[in-house]
C-alpha positions as YAML, in Angstrom:
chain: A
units: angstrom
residues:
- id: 1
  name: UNK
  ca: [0.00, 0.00, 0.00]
- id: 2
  name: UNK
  ca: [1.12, 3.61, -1.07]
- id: 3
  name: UNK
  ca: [1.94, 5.80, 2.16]
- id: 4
  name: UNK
  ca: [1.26, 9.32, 1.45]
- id: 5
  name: UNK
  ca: [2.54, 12.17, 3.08]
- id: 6
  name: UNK
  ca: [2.06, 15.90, 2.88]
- id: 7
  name: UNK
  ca: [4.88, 17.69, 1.63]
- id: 8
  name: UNK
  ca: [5.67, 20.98, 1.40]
- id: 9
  name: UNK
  ca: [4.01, 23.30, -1.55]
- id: 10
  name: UNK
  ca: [7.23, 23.53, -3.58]
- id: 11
  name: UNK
  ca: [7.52, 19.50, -3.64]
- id: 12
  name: UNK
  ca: [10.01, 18.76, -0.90]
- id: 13
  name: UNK
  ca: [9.57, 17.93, 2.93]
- id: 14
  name: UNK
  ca: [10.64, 20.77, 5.06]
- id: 15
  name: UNK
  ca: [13.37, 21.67, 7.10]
- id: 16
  name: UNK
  ca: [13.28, 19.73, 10.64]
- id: 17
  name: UNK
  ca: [13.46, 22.53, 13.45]
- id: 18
  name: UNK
  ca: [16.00, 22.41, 16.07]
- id: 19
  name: UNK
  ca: [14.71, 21.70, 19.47]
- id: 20
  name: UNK
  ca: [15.33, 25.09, 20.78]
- id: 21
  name: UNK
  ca: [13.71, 26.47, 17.75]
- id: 22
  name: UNK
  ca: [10.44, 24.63, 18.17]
- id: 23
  name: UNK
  ca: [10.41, 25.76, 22.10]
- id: 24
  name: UNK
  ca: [11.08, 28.92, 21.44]
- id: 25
  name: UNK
  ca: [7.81, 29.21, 18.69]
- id: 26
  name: UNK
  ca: [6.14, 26.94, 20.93]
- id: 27
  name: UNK
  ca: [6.45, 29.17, 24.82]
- id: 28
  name: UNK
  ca: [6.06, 32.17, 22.29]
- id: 29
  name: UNK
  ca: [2.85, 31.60, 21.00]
- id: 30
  name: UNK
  ca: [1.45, 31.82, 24.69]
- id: 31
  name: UNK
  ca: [2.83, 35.43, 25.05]
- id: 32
  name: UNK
  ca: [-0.23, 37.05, 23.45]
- id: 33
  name: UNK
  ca: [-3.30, 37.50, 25.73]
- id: 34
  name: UNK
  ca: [-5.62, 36.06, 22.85]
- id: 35
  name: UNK
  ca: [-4.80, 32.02, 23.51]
- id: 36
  name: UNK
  ca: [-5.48, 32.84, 27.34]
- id: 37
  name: UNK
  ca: [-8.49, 34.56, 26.82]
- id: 38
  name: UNK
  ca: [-9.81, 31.91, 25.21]
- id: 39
  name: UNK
  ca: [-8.71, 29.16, 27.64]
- id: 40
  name: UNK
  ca: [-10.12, 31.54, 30.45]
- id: 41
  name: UNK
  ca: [-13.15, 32.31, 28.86]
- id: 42
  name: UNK
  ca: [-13.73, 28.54, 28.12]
- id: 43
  name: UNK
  ca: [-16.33, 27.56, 31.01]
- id: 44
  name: UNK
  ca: [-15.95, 23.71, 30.07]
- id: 45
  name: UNK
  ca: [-12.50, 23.99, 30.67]
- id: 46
  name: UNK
  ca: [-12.10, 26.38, 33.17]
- id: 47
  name: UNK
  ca: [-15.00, 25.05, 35.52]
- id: 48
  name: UNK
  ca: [-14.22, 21.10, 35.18]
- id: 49
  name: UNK
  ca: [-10.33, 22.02, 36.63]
- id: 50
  name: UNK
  ca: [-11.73, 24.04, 39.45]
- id: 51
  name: UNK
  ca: [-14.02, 21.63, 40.82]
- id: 52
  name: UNK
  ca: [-11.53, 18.90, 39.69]
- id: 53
  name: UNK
  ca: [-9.05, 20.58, 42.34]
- id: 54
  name: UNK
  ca: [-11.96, 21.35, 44.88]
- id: 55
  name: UNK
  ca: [-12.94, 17.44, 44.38]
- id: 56
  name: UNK
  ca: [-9.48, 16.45, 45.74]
- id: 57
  name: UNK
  ca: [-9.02, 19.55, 48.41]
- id: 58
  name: UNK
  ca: [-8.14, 16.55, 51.39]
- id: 59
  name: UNK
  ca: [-5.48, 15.66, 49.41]
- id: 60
  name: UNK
  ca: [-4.14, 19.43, 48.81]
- id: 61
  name: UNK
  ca: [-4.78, 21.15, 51.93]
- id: 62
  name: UNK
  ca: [-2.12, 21.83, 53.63]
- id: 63
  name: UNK
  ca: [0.52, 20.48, 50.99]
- id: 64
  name: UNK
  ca: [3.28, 21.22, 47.86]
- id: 65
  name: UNK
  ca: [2.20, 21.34, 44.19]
- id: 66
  name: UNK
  ca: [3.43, 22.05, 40.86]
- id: 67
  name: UNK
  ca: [1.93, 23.65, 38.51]
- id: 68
  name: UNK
  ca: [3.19, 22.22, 35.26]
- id: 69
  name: UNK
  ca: [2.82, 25.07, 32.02]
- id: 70
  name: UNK
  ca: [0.92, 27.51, 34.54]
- id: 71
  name: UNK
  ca: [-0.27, 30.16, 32.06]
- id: 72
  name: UNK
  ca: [-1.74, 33.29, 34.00]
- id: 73
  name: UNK
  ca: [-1.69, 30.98, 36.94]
- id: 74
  name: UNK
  ca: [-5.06, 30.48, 37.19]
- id: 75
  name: UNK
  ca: [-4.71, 26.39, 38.20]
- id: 76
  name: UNK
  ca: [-2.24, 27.58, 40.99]
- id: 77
  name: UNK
  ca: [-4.67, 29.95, 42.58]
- id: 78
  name: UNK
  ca: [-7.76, 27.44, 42.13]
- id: 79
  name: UNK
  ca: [-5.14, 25.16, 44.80]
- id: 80
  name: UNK
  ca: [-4.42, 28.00, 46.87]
- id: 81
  name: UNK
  ca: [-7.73, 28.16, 47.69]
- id: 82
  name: UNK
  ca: [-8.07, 24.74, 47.88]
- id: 83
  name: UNK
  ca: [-5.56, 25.04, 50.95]
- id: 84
  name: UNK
  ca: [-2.26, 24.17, 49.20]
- id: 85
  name: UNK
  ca: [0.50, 25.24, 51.40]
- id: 86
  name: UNK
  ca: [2.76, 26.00, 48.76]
- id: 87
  name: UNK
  ca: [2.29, 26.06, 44.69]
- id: 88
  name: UNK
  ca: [5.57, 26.25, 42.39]
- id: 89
  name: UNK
  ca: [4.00, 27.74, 39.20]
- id: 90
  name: UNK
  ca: [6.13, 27.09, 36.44]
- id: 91
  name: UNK
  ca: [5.59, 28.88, 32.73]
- id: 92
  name: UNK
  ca: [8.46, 29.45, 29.95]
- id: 93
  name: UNK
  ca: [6.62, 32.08, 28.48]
- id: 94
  name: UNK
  ca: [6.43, 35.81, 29.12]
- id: 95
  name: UNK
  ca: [2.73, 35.56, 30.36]
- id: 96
  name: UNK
  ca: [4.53, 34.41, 33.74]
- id: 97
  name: UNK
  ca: [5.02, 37.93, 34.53]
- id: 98
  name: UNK
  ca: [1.33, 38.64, 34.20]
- id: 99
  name: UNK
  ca: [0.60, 35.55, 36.57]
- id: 100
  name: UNK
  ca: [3.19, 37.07, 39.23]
- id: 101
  name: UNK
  ca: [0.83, 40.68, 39.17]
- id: 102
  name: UNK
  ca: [-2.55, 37.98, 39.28]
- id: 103
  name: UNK
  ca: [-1.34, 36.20, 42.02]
- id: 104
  name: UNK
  ca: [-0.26, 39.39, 44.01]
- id: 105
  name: UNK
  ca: [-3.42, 41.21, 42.80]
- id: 106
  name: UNK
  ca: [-4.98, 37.88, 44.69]
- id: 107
  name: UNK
  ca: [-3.17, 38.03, 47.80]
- id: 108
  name: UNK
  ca: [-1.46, 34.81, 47.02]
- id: 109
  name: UNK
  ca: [2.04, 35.66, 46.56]
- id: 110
  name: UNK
  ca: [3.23, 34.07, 49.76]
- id: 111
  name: UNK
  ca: [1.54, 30.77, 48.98]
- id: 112
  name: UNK
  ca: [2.40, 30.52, 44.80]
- id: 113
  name: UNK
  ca: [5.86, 31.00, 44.19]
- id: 114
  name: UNK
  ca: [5.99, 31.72, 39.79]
- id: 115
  name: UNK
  ca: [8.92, 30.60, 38.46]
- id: 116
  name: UNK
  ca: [9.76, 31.60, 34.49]
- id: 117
  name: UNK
  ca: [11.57, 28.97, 33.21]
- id: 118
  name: UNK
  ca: [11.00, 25.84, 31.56]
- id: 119
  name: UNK
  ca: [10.28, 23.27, 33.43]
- id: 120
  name: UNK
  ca: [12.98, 20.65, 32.56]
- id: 121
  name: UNK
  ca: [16.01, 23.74, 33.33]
- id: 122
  name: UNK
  ca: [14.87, 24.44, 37.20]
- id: 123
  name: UNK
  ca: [15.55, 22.83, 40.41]
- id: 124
  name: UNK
  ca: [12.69, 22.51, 43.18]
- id: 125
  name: UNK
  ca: [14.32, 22.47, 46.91]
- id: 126
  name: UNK
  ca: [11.50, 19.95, 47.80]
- id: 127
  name: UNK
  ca: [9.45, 16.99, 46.02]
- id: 128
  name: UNK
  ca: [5.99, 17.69, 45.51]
- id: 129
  name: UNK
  ca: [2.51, 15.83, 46.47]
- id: 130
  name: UNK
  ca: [0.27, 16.87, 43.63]
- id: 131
  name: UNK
  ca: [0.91, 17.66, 40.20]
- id: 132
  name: UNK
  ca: [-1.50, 19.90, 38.10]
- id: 133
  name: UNK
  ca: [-1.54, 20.53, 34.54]
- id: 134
  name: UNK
  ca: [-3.39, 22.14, 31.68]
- id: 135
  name: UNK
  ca: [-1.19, 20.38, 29.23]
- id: 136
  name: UNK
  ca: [-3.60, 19.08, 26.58]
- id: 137
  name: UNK
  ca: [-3.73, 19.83, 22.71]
- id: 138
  name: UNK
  ca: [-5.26, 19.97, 20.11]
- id: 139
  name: UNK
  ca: [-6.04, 15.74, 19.62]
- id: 140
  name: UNK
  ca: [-5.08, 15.90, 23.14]
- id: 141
  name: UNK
  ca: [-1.16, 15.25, 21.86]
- id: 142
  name: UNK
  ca: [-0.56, 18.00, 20.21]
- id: 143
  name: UNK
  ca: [2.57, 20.48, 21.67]
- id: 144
  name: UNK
  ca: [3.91, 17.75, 23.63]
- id: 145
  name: UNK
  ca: [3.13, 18.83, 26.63]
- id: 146
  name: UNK
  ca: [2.87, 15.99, 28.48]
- id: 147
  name: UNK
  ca: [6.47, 15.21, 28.47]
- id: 148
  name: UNK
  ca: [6.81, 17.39, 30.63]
- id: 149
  name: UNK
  ca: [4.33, 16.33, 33.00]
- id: 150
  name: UNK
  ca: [6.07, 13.08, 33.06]
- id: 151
  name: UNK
  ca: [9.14, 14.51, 33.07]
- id: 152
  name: UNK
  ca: [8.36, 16.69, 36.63]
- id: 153
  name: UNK
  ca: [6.30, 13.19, 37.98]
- id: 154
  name: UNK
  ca: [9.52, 11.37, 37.66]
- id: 155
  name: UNK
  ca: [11.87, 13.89, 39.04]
- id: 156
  name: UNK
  ca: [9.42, 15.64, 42.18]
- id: 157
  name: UNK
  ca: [6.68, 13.56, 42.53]
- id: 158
  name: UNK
  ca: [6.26, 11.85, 45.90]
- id: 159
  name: UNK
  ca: [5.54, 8.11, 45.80]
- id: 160
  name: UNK
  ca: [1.50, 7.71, 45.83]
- id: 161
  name: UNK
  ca: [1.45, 11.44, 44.96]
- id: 162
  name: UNK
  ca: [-1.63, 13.07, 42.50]
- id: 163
  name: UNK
  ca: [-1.67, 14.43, 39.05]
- id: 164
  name: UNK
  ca: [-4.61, 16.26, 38.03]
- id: 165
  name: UNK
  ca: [-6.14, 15.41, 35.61]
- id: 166
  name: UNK
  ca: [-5.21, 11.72, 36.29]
- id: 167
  name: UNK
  ca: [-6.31, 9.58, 32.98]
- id: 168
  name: UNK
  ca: [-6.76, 10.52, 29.36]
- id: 169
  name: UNK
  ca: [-8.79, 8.54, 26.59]
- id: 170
  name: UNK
  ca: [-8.93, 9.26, 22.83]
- id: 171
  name: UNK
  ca: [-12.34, 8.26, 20.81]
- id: 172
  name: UNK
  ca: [-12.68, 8.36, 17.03]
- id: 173
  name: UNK
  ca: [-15.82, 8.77, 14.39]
- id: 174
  name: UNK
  ca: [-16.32, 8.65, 11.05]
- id: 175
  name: UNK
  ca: [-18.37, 11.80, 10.11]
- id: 176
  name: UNK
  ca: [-20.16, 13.48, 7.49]
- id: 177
  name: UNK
  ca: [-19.71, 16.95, 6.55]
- id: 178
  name: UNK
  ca: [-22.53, 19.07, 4.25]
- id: 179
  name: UNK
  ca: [-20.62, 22.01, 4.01]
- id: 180
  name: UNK
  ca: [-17.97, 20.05, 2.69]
- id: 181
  name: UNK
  ca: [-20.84, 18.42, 0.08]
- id: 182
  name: UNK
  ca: [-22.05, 21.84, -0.36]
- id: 183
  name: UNK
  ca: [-18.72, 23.35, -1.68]
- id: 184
  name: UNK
  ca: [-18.01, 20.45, -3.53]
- id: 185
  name: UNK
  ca: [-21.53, 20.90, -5.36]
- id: 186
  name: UNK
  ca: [-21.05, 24.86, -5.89]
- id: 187
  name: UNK
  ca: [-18.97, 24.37, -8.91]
- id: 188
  name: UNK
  ca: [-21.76, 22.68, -10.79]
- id: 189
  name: UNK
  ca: [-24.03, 25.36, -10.38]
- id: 190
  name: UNK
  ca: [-21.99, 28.22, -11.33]
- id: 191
  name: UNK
  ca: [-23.45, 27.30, -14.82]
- id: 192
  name: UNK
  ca: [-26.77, 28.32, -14.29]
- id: 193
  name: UNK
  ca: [-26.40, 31.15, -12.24]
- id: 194
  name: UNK
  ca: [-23.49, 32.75, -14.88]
- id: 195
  name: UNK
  ca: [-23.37, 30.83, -18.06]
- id: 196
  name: UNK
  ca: [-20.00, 29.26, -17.06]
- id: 197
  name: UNK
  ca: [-19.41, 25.55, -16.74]
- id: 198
  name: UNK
  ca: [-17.12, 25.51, -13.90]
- id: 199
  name: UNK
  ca: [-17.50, 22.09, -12.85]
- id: 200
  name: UNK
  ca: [-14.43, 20.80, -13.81]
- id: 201
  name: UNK
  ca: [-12.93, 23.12, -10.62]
- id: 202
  name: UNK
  ca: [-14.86, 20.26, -8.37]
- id: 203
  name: UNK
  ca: [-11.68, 17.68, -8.73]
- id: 204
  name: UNK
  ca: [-9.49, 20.42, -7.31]
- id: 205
  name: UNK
  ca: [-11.71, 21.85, -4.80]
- id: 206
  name: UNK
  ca: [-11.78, 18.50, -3.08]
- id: 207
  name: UNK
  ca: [-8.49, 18.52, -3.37]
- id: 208
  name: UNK
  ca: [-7.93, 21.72, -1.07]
- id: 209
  name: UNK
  ca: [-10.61, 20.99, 0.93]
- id: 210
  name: UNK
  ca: [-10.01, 17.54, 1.52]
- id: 211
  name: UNK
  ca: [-6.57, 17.30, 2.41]
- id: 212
  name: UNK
  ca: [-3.70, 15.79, 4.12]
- id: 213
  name: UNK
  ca: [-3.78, 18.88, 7.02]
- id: 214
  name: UNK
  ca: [-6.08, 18.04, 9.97]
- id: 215
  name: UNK
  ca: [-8.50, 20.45, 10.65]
- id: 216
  name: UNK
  ca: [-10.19, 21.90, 14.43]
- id: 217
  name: UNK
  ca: [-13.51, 21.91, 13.64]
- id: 218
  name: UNK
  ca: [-16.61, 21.93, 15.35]
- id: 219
  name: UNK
  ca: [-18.21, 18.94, 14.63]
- id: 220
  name: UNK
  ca: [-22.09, 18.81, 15.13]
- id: 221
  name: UNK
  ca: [-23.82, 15.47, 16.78]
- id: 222
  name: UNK
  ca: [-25.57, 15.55, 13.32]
- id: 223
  name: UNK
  ca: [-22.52, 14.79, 11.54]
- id: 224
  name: UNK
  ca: [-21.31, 12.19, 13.22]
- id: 225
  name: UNK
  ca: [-22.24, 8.55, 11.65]
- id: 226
  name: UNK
  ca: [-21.12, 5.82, 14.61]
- id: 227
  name: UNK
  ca: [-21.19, 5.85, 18.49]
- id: 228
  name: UNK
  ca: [-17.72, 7.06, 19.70]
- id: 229
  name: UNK
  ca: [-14.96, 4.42, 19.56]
- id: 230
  name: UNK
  ca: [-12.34, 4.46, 22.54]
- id: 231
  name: UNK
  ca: [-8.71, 3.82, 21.09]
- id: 232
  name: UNK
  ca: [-6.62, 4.45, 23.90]
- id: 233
  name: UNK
  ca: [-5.95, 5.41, 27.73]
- id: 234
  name: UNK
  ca: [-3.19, 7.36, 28.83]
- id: 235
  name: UNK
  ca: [-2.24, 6.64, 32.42]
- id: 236
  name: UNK
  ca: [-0.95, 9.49, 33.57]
- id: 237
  name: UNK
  ca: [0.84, 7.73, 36.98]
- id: 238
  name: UNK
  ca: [2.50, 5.21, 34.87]
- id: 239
  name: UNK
  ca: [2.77, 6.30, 30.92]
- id: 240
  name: UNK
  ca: [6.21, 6.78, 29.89]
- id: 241
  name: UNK
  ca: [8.41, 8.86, 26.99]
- id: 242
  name: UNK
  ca: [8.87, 6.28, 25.33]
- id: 243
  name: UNK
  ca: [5.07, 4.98, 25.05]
- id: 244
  name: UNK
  ca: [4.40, 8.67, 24.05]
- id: 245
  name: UNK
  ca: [6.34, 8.33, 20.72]
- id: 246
  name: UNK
  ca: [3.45, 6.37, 19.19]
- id: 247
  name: UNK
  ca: [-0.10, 6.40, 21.08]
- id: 248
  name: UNK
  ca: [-2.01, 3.95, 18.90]
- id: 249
  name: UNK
  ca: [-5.19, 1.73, 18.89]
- id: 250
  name: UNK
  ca: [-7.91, -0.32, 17.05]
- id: 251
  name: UNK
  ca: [-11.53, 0.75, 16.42]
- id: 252
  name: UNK
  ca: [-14.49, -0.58, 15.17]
- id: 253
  name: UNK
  ca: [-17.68, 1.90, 14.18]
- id: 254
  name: UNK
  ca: [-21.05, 0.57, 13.24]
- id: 255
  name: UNK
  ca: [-22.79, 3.01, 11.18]
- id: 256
  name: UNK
  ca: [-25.95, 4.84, 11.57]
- id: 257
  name: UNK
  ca: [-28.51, 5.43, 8.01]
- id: 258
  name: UNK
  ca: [-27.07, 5.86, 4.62]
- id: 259
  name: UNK
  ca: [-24.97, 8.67, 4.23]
- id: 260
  name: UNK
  ca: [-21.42, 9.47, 2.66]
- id: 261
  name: UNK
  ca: [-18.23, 9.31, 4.99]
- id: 262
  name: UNK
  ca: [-15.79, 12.71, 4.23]
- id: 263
  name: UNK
  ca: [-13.50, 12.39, 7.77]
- id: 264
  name: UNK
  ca: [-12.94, 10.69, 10.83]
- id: 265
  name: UNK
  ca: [-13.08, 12.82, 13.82]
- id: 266
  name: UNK
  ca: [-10.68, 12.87, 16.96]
- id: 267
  name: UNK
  ca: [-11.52, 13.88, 20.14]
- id: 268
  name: UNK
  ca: [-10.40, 13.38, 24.41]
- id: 269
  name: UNK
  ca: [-11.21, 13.24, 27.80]
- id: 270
  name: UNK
  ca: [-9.47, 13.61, 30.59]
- id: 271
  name: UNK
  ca: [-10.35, 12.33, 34.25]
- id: 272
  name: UNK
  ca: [-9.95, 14.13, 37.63]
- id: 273
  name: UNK
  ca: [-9.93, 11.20, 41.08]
- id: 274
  name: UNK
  ca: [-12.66, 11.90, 43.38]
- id: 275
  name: UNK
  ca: [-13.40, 10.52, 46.51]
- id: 276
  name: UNK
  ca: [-17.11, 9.20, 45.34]
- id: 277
  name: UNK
  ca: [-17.58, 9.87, 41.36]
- id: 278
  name: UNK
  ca: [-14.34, 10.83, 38.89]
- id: 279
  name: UNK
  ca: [-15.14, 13.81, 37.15]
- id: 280
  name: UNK
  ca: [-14.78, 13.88, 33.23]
- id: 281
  name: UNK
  ca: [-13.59, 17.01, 30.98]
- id: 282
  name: UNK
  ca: [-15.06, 15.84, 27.73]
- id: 283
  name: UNK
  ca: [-14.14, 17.14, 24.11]
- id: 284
  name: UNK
  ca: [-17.06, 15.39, 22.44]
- id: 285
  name: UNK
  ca: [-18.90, 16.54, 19.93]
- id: 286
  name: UNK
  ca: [-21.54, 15.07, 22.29]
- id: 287
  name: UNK
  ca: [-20.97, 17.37, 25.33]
- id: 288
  name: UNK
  ca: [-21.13, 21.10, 25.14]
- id: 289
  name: UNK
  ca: [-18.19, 22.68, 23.16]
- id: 290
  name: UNK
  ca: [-14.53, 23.74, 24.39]
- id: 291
  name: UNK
  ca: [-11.87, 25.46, 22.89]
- id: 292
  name: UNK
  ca: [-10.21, 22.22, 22.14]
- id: 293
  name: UNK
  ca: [-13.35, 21.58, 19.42]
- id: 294
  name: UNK
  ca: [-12.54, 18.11, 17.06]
- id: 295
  name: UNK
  ca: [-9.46, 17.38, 15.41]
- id: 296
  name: UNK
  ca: [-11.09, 16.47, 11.54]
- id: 297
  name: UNK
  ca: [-9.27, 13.88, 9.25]
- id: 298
  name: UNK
  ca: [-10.21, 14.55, 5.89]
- id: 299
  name: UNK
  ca: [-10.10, 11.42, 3.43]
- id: 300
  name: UNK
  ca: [-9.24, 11.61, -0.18]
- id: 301
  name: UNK
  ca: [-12.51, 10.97, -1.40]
- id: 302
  name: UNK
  ca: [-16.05, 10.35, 0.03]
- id: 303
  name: UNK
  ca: [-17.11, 6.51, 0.93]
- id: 304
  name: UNK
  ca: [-20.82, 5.74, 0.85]
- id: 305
  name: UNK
  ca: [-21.98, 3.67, 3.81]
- id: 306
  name: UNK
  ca: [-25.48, 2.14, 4.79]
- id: 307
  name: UNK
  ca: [-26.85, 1.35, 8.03]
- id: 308
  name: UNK
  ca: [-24.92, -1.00, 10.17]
- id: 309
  name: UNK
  ca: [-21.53, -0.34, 7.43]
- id: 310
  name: UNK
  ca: [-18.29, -1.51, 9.87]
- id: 311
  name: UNK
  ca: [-15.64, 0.80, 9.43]
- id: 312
  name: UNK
  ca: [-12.70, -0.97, 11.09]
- id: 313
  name: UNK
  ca: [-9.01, 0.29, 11.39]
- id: 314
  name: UNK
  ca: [-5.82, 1.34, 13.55]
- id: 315
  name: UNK
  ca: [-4.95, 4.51, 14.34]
- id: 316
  name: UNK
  ca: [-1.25, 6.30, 15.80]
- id: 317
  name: UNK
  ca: [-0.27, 9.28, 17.17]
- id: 318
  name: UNK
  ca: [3.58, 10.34, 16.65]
- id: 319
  name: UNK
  ca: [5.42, 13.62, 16.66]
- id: 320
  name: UNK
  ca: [6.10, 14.85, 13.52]
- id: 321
  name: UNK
  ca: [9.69, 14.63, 11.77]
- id: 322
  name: UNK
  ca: [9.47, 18.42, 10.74]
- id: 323
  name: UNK
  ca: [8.50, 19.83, 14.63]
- id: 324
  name: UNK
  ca: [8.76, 17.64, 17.57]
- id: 325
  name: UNK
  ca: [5.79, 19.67, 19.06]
- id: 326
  name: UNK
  ca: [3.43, 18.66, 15.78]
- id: 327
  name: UNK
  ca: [1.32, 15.64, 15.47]
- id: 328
  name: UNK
  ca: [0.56, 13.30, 13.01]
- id: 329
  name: UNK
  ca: [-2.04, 11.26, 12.99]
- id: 330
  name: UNK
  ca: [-1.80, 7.93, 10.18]
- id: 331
  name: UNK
  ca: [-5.21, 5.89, 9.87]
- id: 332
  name: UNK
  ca: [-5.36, 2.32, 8.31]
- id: 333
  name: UNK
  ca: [-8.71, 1.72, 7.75]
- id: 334
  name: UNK
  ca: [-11.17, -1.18, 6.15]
- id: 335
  name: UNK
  ca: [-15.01, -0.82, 5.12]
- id: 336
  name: UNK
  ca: [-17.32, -3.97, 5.79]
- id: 337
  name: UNK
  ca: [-20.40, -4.30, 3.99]
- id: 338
  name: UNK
  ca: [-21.37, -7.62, 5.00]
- id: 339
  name: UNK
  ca: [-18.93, -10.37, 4.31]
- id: 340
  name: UNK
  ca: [-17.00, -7.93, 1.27]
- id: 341
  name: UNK
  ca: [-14.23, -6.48, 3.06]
- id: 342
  name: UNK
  ca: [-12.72, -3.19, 0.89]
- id: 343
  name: UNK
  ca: [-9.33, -1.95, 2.45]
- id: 344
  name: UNK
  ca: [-9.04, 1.96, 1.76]
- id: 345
  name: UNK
  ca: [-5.69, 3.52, 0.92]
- id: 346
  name: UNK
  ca: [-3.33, 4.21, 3.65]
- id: 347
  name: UNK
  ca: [-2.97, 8.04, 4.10]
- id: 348
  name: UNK
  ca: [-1.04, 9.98, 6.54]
- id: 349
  name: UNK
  ca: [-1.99, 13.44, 7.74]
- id: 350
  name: UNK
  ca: [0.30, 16.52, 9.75]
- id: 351
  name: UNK
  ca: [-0.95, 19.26, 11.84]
- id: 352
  name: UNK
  ca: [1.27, 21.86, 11.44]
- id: 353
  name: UNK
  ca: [1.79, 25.69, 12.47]
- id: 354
  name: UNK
  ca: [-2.09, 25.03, 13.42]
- id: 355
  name: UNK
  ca: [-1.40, 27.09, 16.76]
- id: 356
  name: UNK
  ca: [-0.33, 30.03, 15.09]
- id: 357
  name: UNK
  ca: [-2.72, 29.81, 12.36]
- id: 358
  name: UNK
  ca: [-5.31, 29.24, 14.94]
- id: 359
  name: UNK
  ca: [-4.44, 32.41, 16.84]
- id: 360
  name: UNK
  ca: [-4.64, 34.43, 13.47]
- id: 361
  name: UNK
  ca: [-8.03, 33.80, 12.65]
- id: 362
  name: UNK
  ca: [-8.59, 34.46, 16.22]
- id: 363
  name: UNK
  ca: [-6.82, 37.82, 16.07]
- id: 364
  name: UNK
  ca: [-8.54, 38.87, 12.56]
- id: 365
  name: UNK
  ca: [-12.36, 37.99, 14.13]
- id: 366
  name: UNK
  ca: [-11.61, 40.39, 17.10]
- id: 367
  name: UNK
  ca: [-10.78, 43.14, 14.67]
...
């Protein structure tokens, strides 16, 4: 089977950053206020962590946690209040001197100690009882951010000590997408409305549109063809690096109806300990929406199912070659219409510079 990979426009893969290159884009792109507004302003988010920490305040009160990527130090305050004793909140990025006026503005400042670094280049004077971090992405791996989590569990973390969240899972769904359908469609009705056949333009529409780049979209309940599928579950107390370098899984959707597949979607949660029922920060396109939305997978071309279609397959996460911080996402994947069993062609996809395009469209919306 052909493996296909998305190059660069001019032909040629691009040049692999340097790891002090990618950090540097990477702990830059949370210097503007626009990312944290939106993480702030994000209620799912924002709410499920507070009452996540509250949920766990017996085993905070009174005791040492670090704040892993801390942001405006919002995560570090919510644990202050909880009772913590002492928070170390740790950010690379220049918002870390807007979190050292929040804290103080908060009365905090002899509780939360911010330290600007990154987190792998300081040195605690004390291990640490809980762990807290806001460190997923976009398909919950993207930015990488957990290696650092695991990297400040193995070096501060007290045996039997929390992380929060605790647990992550990743679900996929094949979808259907009618905007998609309807752009496709445009070019044969140009025709009529101008006296222009345009509809040879529909080949490379679906081309652009349907490409090897995944997409954050938010997907509607409408649009999705299959109850969720759970690939995988990240341990958080017990995961390694090396695990991290390829996340991968099996899955097995039943469809619902007749309808045309155009992407699989991608989406997490993420699981807070409580004493009498875990509490869940879901990315479904079920549940209300976050920030985080639905990481799309586009396919090459449209496959009509029917009700009860299988769609079967495996599915990895990996870095990406070009930035460490990147994800790629391959998906082998099989169609069953009763005993016929079609394999598809395997097809790779990259999310790349999606952060800062993210934050551009972001930027341009406000004006």
């Amino acid at each position: 089977m052909e493996n296909l990979w998305k190059m660069s426009q001019h032909g040629t893969k691009k040049r692999k950053l340097d790891r002090s290159t990618e950090d540097y884009v990477y702990f830059d792109s949370y210097s503007d206020v626009t990312i944290h507004e939106e993480m702030i302003a994000d209620t799912v988010r924002t709410n499920t962590y507070r009452m996540g920490i509250f949920k766990n305040s017996k085993s905070i009160e009174g005791k040492v946690v670090l704040d892993v990527g801390a942001g405006t130090g919002v995560l570090s305050l919510f644990c202050a209040q909880a009772g913590a004793r002492k928070v170390y909140a740790v950010e690379a990025s220049s918002i870390a001197d807007q979190a050292v006026r929040i804290v103080k503005l908060n009365q905090m400042e002899d509780r939360i100690e911010v330290i600007k670094a990154t987190l792998e280049t300081i040195e605690l004077t004390e291990q640490v009882d809980v762990i807290v971090s806001e460190w997923m992405g976009y398909a919950l791996l993207h930015e990488s951010m957990l290696n650092s989590v695991i990297f400040a569990r193995d070096k501060w973390l007290k045996p039997g000590g929390l992380i929060l969240p605790s647990r992550a899972d990743l679900y996929i769904a094949p979808i259907n997408d009618l905007v998609v359908e309807a752009r496709l469609n445009f070019w044969n009705t140009v025709k009529a409305q101008y006296g222009v056949d345009m509809s040879c333009m529909t080949d490379f529409a679906r081309k652009c549109i349907m490409n090897k780049d995944i997409t954050v979209n938010p997907v509607t309940v409408e649009d999705v063809l299959s109850h969720p599928c759970k690939f995988a579950e990240l341990d958080l107390n017990t995961i390694t690096l090396e695990q991290l370098r390829d996340v991968r899984g099996v899955f097995s959707c039943r469809c619902f109806g007749s309808s045309s597949i155009h992407a699989f979607c991608v989406w997490f949660t993420v699981t807070f300990p409580a004493e009498e029922k875990a509490l869940v920060l879901s990315t479904s396109p079920f549940k209300p929406e976050t920030h985080w939305k639905q990481a799309v997978l586009y396919l090459d071309d449209a496959v009509d199912v029917m009700q009860d279609t299988k769609v079967e397959g495996e599915i990895s996460l990996h870095p990406s070659e070009e930035n460490s911080r990147h994800i790629c996402i391959r998906v082998d994947y099989v169609i069953v219409r009763g005993m016929e069993r079609a394999w598809s062609p395997v097809w790779r996809v990259c999310m790349r510079t999606l952060l800062e395009g993210h934050l551009q469209v972001r930027r341009q919306q406000r004006g």
